[in-house]
C-alpha positions as CSV (number, residue, x, y, z in Angstrom):
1,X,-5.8,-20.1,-33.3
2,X,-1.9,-20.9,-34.1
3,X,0.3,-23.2,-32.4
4,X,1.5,-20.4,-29.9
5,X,-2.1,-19.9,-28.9
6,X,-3.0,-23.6,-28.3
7,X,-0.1,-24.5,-25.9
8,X,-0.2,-21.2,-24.4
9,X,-4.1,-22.4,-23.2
10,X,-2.4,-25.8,-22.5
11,X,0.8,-24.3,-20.3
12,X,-1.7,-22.2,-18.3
13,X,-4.1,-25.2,-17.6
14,X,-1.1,-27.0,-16.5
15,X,0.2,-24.7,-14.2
16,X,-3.8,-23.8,-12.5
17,X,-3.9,-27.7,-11.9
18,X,-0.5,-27.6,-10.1
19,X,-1.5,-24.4,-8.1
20,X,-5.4,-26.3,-7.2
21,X,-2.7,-29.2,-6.1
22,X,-4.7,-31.1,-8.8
23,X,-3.7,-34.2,-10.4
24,X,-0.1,-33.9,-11.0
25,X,0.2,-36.5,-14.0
26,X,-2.3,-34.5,-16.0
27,X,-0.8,-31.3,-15.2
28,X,2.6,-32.5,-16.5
29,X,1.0,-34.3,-19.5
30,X,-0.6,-30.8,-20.2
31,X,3.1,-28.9,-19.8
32,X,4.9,-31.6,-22.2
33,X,1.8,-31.1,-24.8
34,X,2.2,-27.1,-24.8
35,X,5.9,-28.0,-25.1
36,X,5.9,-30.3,-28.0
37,X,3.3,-28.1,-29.6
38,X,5.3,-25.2,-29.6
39,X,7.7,-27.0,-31.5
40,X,5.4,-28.5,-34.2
41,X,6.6,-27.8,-38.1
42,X,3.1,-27.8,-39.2
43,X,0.4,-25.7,-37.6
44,X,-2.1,-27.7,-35.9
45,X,-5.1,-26.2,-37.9
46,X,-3.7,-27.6,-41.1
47,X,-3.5,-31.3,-39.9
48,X,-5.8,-33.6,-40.1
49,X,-8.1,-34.0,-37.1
50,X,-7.4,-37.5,-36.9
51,X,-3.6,-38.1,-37.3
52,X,-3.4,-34.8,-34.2
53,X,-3.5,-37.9,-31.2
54,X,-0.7,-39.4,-33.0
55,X,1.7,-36.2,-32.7
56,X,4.8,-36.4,-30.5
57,X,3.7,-35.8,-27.0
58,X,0.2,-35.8,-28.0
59,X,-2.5,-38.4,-26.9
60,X,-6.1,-39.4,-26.9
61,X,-7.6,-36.8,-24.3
62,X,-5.0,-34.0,-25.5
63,X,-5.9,-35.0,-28.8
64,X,-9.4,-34.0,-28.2
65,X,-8.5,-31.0,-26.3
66,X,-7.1,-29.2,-29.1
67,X,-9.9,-30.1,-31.5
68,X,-12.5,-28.6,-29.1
69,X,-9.8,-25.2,-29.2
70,X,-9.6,-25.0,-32.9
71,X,-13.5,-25.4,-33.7
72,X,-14.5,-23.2,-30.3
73,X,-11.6,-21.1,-29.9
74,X,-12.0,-22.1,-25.9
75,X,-11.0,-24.9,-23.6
76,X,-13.8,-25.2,-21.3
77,X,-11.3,-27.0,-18.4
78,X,-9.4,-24.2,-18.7
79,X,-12.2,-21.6,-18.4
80,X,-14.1,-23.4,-15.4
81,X,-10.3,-24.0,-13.3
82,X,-9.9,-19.8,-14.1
83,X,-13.2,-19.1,-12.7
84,X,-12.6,-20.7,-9.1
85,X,-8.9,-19.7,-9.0
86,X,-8.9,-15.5,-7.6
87,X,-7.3,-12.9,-10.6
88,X,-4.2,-12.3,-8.3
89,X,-3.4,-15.8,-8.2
90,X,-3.3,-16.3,-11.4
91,X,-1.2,-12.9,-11.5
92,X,1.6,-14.5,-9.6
93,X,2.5,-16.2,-12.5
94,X,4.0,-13.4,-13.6
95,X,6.4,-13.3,-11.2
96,X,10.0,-14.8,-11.7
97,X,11.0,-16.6,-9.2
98,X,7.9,-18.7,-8.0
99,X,6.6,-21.4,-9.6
100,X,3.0,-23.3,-9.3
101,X,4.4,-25.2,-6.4
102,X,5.1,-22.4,-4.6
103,X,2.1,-20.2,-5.6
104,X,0.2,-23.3,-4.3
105,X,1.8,-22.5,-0.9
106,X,1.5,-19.0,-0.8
107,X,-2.5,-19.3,-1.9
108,X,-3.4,-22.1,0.0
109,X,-1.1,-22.2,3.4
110,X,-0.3,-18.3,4.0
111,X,-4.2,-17.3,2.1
112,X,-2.2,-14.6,0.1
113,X,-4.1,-13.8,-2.9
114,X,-2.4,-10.7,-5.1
115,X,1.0,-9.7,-6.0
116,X,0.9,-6.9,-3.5
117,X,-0.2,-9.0,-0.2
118,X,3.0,-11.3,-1.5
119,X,5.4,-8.5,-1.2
120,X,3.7,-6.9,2.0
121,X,4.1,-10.8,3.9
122,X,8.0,-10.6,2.4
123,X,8.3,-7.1,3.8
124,X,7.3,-8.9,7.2
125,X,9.5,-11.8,7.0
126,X,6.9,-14.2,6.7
127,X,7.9,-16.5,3.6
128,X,10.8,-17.9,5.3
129,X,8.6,-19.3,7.5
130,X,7.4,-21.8,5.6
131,X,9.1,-24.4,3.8
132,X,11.0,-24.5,0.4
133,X,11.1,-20.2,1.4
134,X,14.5,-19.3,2.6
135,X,15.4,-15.6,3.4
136,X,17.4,-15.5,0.0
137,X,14.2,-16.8,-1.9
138,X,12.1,-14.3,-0.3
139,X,14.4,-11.2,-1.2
140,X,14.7,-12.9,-4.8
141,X,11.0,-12.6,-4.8
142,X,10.9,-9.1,-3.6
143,X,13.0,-7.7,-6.5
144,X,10.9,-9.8,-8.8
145,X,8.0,-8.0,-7.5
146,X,9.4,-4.3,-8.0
147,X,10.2,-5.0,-10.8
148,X,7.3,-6.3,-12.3
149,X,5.2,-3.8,-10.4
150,X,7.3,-0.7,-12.0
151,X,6.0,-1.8,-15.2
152,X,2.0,-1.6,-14.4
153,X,1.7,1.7,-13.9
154,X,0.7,3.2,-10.8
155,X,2.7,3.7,-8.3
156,X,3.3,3.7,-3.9
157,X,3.8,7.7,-3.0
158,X,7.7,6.6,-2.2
159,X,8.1,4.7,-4.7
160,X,7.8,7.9,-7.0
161,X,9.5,9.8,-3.8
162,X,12.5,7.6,-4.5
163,X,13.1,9.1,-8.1
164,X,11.7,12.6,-7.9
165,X,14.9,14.2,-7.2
166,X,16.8,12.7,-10.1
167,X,14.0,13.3,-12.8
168,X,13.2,16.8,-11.2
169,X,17.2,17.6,-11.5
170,X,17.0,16.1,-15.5
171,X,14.2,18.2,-16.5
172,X,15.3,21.1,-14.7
173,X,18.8,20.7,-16.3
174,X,17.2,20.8,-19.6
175,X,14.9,23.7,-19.6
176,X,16.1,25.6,-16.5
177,X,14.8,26.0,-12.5
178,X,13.1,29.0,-13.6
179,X,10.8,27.5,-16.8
180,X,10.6,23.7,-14.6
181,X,7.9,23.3,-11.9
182,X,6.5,20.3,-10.1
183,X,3.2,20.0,-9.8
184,X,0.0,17.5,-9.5
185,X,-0.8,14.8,-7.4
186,X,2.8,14.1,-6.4
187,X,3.1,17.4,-5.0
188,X,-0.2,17.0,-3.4
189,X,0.9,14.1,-1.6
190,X,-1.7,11.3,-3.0
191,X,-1.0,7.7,-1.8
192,X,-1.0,6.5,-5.6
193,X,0.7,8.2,-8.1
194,X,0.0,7.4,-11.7
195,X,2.4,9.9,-13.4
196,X,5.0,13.0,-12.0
197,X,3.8,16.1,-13.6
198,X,5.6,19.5,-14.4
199,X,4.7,22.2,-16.0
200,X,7.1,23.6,-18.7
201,X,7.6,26.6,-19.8
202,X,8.3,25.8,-23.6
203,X,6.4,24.8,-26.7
204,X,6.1,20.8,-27.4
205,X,8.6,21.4,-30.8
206,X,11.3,22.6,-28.9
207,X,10.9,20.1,-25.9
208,X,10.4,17.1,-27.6
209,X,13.9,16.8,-29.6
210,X,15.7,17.5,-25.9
211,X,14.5,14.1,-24.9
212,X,16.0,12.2,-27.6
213,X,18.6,10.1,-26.3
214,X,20.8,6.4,-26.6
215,X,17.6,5.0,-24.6
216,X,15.0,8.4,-25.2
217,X,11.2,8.1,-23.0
218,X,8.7,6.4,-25.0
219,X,6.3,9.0,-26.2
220,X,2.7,8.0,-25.2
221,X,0.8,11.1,-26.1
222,X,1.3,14.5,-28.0
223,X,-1.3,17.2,-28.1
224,X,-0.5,21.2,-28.1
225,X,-0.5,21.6,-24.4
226,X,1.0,18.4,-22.9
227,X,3.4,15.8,-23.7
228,X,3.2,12.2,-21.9
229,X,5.9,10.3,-21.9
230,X,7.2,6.8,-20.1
231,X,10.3,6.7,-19.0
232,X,12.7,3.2,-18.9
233,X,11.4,2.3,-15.3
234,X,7.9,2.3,-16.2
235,X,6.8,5.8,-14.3
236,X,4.8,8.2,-16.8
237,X,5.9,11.6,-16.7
238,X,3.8,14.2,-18.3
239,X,4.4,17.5,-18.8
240,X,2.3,20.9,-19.1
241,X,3.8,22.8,-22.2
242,X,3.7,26.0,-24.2
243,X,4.5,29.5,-23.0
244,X,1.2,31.1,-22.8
245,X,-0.1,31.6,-18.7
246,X,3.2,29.6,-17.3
247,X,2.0,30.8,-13.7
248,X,-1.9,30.5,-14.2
249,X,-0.7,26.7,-15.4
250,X,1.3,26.4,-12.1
251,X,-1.6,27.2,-9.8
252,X,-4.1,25.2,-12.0
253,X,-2.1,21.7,-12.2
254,X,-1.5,22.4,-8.5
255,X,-5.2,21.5,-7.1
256,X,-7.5,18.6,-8.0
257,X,-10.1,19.4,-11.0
258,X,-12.4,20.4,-7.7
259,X,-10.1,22.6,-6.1
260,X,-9.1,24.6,-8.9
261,X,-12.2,25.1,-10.7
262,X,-14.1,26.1,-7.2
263,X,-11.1,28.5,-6.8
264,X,-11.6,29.7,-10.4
265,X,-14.8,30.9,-10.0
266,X,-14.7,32.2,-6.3
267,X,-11.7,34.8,-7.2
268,X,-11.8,35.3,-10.9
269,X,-9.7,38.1,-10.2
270,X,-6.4,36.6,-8.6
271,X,-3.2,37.9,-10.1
272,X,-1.6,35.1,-11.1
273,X,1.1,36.8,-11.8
274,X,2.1,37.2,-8.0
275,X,3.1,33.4,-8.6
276,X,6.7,32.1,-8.4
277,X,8.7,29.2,-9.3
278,X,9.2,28.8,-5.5
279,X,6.1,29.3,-4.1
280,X,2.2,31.2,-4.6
281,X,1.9,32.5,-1.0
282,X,1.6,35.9,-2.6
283,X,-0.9,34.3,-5.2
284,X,-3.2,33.5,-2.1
285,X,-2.7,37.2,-0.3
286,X,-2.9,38.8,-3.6
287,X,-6.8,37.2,-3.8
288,X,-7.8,38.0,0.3
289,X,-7.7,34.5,1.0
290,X,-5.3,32.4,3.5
291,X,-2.7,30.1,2.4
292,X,-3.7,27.1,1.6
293,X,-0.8,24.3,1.5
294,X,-0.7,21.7,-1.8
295,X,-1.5,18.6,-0.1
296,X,-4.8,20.2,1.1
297,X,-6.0,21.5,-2.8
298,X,-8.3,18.3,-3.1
299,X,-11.6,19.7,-2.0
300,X,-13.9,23.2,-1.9
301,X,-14.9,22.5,1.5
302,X,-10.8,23.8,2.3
303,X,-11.7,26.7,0.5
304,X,-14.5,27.6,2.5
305,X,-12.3,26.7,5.8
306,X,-9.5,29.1,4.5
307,X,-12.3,31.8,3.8
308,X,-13.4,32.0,7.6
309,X,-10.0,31.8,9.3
310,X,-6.4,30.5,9.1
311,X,-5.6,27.0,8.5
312,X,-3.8,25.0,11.7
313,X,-0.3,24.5,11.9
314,X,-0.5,20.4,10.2
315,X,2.0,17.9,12.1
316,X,5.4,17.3,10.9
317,X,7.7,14.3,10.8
318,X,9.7,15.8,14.1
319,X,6.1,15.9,16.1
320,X,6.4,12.1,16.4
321,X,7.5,11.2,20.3
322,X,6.9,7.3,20.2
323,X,7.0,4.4,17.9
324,X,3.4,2.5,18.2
325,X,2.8,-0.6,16.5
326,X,5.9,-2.7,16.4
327,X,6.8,-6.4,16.1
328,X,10.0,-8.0,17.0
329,X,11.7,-11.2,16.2
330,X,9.3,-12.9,19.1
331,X,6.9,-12.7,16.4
332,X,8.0,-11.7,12.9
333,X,9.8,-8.9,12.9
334,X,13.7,-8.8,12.3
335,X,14.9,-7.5,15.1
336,X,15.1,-8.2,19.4
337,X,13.8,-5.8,21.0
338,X,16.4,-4.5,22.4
339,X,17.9,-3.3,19.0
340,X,14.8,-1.7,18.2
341,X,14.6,0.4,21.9
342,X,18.3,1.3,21.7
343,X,17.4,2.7,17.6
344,X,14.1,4.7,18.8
345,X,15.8,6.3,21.4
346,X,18.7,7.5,18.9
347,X,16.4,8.2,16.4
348,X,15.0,10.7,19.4
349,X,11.7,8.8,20.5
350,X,10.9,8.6,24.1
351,X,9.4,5.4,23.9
352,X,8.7,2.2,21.9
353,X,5.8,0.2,21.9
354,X,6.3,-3.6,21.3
355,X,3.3,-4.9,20.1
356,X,3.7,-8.5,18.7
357,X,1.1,-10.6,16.6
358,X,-1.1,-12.6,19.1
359,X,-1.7,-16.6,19.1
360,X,-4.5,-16.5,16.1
361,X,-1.5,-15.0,13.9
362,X,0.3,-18.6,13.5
363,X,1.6,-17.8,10.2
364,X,3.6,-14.7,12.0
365,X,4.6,-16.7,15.0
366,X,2.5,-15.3,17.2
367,X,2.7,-15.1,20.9
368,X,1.2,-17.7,23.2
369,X,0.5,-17.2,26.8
370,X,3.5,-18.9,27.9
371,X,5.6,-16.3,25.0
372,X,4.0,-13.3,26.4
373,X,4.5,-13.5,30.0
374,X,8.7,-14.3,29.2
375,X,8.6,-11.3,26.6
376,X,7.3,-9.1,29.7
377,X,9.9,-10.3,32.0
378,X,11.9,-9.7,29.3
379,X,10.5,-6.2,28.7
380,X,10.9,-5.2,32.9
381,X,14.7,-6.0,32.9
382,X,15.5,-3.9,29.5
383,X,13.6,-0.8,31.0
384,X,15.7,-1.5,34.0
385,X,18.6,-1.1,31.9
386,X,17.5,1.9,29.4
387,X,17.1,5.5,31.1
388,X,15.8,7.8,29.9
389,X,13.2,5.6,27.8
390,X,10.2,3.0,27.8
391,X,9.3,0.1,26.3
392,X,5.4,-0.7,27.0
393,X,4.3,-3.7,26.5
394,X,1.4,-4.7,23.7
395,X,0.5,-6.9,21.8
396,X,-1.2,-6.3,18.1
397,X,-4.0,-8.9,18.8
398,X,-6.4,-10.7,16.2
399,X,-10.3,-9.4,16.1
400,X,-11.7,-13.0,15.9
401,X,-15.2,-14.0,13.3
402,X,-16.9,-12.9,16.1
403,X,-15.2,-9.5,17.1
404,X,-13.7,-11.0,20.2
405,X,-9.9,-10.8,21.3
406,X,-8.3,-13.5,20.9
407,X,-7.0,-14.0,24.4
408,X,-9.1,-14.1,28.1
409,X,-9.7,-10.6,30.1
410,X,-7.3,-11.9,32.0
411,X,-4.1,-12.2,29.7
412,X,-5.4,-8.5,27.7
413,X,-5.1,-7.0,31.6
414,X,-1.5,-7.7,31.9
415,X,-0.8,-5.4,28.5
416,X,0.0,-1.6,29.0
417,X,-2.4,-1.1,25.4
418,X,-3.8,-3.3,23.4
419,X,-4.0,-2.8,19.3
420,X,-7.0,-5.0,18.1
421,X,-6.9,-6.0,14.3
422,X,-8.0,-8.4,11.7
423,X,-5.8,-10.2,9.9
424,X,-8.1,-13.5,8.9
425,X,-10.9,-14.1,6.4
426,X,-10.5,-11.0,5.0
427,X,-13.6,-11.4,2.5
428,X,-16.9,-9.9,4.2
429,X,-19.8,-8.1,3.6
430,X,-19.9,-4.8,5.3
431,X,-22.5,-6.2,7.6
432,X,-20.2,-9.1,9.2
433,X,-17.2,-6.8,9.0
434,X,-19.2,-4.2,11.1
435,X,-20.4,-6.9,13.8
436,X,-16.6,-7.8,14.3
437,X,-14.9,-4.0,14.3
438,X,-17.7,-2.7,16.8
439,X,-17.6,-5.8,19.1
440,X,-13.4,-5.3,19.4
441,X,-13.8,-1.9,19.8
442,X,-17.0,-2.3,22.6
443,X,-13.7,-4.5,24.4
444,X,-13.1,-2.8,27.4
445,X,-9.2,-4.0,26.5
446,X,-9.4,-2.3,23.2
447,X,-7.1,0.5,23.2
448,X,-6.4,1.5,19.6
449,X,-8.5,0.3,16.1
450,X,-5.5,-1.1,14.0
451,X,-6.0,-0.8,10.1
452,X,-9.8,-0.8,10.2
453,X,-10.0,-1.9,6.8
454,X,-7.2,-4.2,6.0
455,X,-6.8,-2.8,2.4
456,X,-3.2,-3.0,0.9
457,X,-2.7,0.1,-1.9
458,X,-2.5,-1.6,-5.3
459,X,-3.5,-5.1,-4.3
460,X,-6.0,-5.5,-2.0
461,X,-9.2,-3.1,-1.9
462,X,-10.2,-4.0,2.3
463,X,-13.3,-4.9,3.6
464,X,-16.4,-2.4,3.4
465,X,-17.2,-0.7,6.7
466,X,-19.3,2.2,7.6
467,X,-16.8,4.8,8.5
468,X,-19.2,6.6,10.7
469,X,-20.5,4.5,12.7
470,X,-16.9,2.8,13.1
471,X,-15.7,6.4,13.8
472,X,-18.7,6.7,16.4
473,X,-18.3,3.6,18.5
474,X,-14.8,4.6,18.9
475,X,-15.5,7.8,20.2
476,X,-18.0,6.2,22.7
477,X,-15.7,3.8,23.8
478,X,-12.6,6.0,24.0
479,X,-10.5,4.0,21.4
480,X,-8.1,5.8,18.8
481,X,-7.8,5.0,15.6
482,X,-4.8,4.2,13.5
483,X,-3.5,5.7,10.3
484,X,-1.2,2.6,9.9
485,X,1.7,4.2,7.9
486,X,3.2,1.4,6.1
487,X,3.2,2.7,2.3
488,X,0.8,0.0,1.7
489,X,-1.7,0.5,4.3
490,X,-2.4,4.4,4.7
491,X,-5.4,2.7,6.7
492,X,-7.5,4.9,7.9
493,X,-7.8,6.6,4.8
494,X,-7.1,9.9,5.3
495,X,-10.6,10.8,3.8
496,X,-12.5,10.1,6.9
497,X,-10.5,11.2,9.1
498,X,-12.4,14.5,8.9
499,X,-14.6,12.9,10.7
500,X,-12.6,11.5,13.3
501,X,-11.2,14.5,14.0
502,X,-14.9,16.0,14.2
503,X,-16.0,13.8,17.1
504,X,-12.8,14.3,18.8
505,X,-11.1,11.1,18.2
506,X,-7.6,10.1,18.6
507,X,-5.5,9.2,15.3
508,X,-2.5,7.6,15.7
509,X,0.5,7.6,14.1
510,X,2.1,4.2,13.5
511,X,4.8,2.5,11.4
512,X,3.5,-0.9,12.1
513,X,7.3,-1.8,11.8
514,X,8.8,-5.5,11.4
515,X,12.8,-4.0,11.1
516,X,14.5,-1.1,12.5
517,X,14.0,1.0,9.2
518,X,10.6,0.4,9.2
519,X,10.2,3.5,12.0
520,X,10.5,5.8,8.8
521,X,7.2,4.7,7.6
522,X,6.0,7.5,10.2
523,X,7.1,10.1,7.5
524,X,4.1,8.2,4.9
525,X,1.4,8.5,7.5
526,X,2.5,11.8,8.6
527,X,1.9,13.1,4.9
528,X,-1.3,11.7,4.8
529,X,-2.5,13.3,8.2
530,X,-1.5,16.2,6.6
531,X,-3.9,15.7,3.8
532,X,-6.7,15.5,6.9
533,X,-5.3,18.6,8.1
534,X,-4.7,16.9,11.9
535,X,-1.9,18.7,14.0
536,X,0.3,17.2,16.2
537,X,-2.5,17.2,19.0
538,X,-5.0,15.5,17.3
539,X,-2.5,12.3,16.6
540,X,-1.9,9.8,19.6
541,X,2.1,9.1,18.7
542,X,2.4,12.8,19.4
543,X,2.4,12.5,22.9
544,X,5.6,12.6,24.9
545,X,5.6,9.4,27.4
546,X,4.6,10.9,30.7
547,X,1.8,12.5,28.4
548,X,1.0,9.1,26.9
549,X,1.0,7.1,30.1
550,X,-1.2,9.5,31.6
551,X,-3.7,8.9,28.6
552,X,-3.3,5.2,29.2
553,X,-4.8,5.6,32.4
554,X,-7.4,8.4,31.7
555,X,-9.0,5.9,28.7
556,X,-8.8,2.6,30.5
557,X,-12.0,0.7,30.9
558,X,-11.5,-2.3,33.0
């Protein structure tokens, strides 16, 4: 090992021991000794063992450290503080911006254990509520985050959404409307997109020098049919080349491998040729066979559904009538609630429903019972004042270890609906995770299943549950489920919702919003209901208010 290497293991073991809150002397002595032996002249190899404890910044134990690292090539106190200290701790590191101090904080006081559950608690204001976290710190750190994130990868669905149009409008300018088409998972609508595809309608040797710029794409791959490149943001964008079958190529980059090879060899005959840069509607009628939209090309089983009859009409954006699942600054959210009635209603929605974090969620300033019975008071004399809208009141409360609520019947009765999630101890075994879901949902108070699985996209896989017999007990206590449409959530995933929709479940729609722009989240979860093919009936938030009152009371239990 070199010098580099040696106080690199010595840095890292410093910084672990100040994130454990270990002994801070030894954690600094470690920092100065990667510091001075950065600096050496000699490389340490090349030294005599002995004279090494004699080196500037250097000592006894140090000394011995680094002998153990040259004859081992390890440092076994920095292997055995790495295995008790999670991978997306140690991630944070990477972050500019936040220090082992503060990653102590974040680990150890707000339980936060990946980069992406530190930008999900800055999108909901939670940093600054703790101390050495001010609101300028915490949007510091959420620009740090992007912009280390941009470089790994993968990507959110509007994260890519956000720079479609300008790479769609580059490629198109280079090789024309006509010989440019989007395609794959982007069009499809996943929830993680890994690279924007197009197919191109132009061999690689006459694409490739069109890309050569002041700062040109890095090519990553070059074979005769595709191209891969990364572009300066960190998105890959690959592209389907040559001229041969440009409309087959359209169709086939348009469906999962699944789709499109089940396709293949149900209609061998389709005229592709009936395909446009616009559209393949007249693909589908050319082979007998009803349209089947992109976001729905993952599976056969859509195939088979399009054989025996004409797909439903899939909700839209503009079928949403209320905003369910909202905090406000009595918890922590950004705005009163007030501000976020008065921006529903403009945005069009007939309601709002406020539903703060409960008393568990200290870290989000939850609502006691003393909060909640001011915020309705508060709550009565604003629908006094708004016509033509209304607020209900909720309250997004905490599915405790042992599945209960965490607030008496009689506190849960005085709540128009009552969202029941977990938030705490988020590592469990699918059998304690089930005992807790099905107890909350067996509540009589339990109106909707918020975010059965906890998972945040990117960061944080969720608990395992048994989406059956979740999906089951729900249906047999009359709860709906939500397809929480934060960006990072998409939870239920739209995968079972099949299911759901099967045993006549409720989804429901919800932004899960902590500001006022947070209500456009609906647009995310609306593309992903459209993935489960549910229509605007099938989806709770769909109802208009005298619609969704009237559910209220047809589904209450108590």
């Amino acid at each position: 090992m070199d010098n580099y290497q040696i106080a690199e293991n010595f840095s890292l073991l410093g910084k672990l021991m100040d994130i454990h809150g270990e002994n801070n002397f030894k954690a600094k002595t470690y920092s100065i000794a990667a510091y001075h032996i950065e600096n050496l002249a000699a490389q340490l190899t090349s030294i005599p063992k002995e004279q090494i404890a004699s080196l500037k910044g250097i000592g006894d134990s140090t000394a011995k450290k680094i002998i153990e690292i040259i004859e081992t090539e390890k440092l076994q106190a920095l292997e055995d503080i790495i295995s008790k200290t999670p991978t997306g701790v140690i991630e944070l590191l990477n972050i500019k911006g936040i220090g082992p101090k503060k990653i102590h904080t974040i680990w150890k006081e707000m339980e936060i254990e990946s980069v992406g559950e530190l930008l999900y608690a800055c999108q909901e204001n939670r940093l600054k509520l703790y101390k050495g976290f001010g609101e300028k710190t915490q949007l510091s750190i959420i620009e740090s985050i992007e912009f280390y994130l941009h470089n790994q990868g993968s990507f959110l669905y509007p994260q890519v959404q956000a720079v479609e149009p300008q790479v769609t409008a580059y490629v198109q300018k280079l090789f024309g409307a006509e010989n440019a088409v989007l395609t794959g998972t982007f069009k499809r609508q996943l929830e993680i997109i890994d690279e924007l595809e197009y197919v191109i309608n132009s061999p690689n040797d006459l694409i490739k020098p069109k890309f050569v710029s002041a700062n040109p794409p890095e090519l990553l791959e070059d074979k005769p049919d595709t191209l891969l490149y990364k572009l300066l943001n960190g998105l890959r964008l690959r592209l389907y080349t040559g001229t041969a079958n440009f409309r087959q190529r359209i169709f086939e980059t348009s469906g999962s491998p699944e789709f499109v090879n089940a396709f293949a060899k149900d209609y061998p005959t389709a005229d592709y040729t009936a395909i446009t840069t616009a559209d393949d509607n007249a693909f589908f009628e050319s082979a007998g066979l009803n349209y089947i939209p992109h976001c729905l090309r993952e599976t056969v089983a859509v195939i088979e559904k399009a054989e025996q009859a004409k797909l439903p009409t899939l909700i839209q954006p503009g079928d949403i009538k209320g905003i369910i699942h909202s905090h406000s600054n009595w918890s922590d959210g950004s705005n009163t609630i007030e501000e976020m009635a008065k921006a529903a209603k403009e945005k069009g929605f007939e309601y709002l429903v406020i539903s703060d974090h409960s008393k568990s969620a200290s870290y989000a300033q939850g609502l006691n019972e003393e909060k909640i019975a001011a915020q309705h008071q508060y709550v009565d004399e604003l629908n006094n004042k708004l016509s033509g809208f209304k607020i209900f009141k909720s309250i997004e409360s905490d599915i405790l270890n042992d599945g209960n609520l965490d607030y008496s019947n009689s506190i849960l009765s005085t709540f128009d609906l009552v969202i029941a999630s977990v938030h705490s101890n988020l590592k469990m075994v699918e059998e304690k995770a089930m005992q807790r879901l099905l107890t909350a949902i067996e509540n009589p108070y339990t109106t909707i299943l918020g975010h059965m699985t906890g998972r945040l996209l990117l960061s944080r896989k969720g608990y395992p549950v048994d989406h059956k017999k979740i999906i089951d007990a729900c249906a047999a206590n009359k709860v709906a489920i939500e397809l929480n449409a934060h960006p990072s959530r998409l939870d239920i995933d739209w995968r079972h919702i099949d299911y759901a929709l099967n045993k006549n479940v409720l989804i429901s729609i919800d932004p899960d919003a902590h500001t006022i722009d947070g209500f456009d989240d609906i647009r995310y979860g609306v593309l992903a209901a459209q993935k489960a093919m549910v229509t605007k009936e099938q989806n709770l938030s769909s109802f208009g208010v005298t619609d969704f009152e009237n559910y209220l009371a047809a589904v209450k239990r108590y």
